[in-house]
N, C-alpha and C positions, 0 to 999 in steps of 0.2 A: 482787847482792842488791838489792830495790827494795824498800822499806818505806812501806805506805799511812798516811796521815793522816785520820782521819775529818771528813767534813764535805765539803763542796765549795768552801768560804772558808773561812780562818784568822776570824777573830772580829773581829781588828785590821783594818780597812779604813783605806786612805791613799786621796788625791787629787794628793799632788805625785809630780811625776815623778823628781825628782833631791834625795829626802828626806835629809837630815842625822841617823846614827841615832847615837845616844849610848848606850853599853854601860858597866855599870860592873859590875865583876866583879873577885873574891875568887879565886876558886876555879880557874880558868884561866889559866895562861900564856903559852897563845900568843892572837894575833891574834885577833878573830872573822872570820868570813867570811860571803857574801853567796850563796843560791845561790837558783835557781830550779826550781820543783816543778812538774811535772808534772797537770794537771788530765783527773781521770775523772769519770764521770757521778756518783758520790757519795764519791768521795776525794780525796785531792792525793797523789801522790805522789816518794819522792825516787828517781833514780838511783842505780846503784850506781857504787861506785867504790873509790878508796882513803882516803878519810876518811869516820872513822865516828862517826854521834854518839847522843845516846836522848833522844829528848821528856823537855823538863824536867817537864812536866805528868803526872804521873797514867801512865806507861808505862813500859815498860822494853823497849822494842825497839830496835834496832841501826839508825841508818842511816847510808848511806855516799853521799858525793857524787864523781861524777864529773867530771871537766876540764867538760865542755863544758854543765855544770850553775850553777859558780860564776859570779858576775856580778862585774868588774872594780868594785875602789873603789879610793878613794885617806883614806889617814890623815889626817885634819885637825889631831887631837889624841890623846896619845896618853901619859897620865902619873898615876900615882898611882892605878888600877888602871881608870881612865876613858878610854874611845878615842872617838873623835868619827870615825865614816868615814862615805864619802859614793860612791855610784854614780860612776863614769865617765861615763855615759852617763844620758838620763832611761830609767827602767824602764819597761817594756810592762804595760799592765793584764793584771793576774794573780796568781799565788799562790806566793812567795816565804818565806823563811827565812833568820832569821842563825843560825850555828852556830859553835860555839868549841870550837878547835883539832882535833888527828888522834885523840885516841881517846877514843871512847862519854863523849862530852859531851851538849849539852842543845843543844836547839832551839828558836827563837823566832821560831814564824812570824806572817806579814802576807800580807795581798793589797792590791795596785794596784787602785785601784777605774777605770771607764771614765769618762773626763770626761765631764760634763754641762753 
């Protein structure tokens, strides 16, 4: 299943490569996670896979990420319902999402904007 996102950018535009993203959340248990979307001439969209999650915003459709979609982080912090993770690696300009945990959670996307 592959699930589009309207727009061709998420809204949120960044500049750094290797951003510091800070999540503070209630409502989720596990981890967030980091994945990478798919860009079409007027959408973004997610792979399918085995994790599934629904636009926090204004929808209610299902998406699922794939292995080869998530992007490696590492936990900085991680306590009192606030996690601090960070990329592995610097991110490629493009259009990305964090998503929390394995079933029909919420999405919060960004795009890497191309340095100038």
């Amino acid at each position: 299943m592959v699930v589009e996102y309207s727009g061709t950018h998420a809204h949120v535009q960044i500049n750094a490569g290797r951003p510091v993203i800070c999540v503070y959340h209630l409502m989720f248990p596990s981890a967030p996670l980091l994945v990478r979307l798919k860009e079409k001439k007027q959408t973004r969209e997610l792979d399918s896979g085995s994790i599934r999650a629904v636009p926090l915003v204004g929808s209610t459709r299902e998406a699922q990420a794939n292995a080869s979609s998530i992007v490696p982080t590492t936990t900085i912090h991680s306590e009192n319902y606030l996690v601090l993770f960070q990329p592995q690696a610097d991110l490629a300009p493009g259009e990305y999402a964090v998503m929390f945990g394995a079933n029909d959670l919420a999405i919060l996307d960004f795009g890497v904007a191309v340095a100038q």
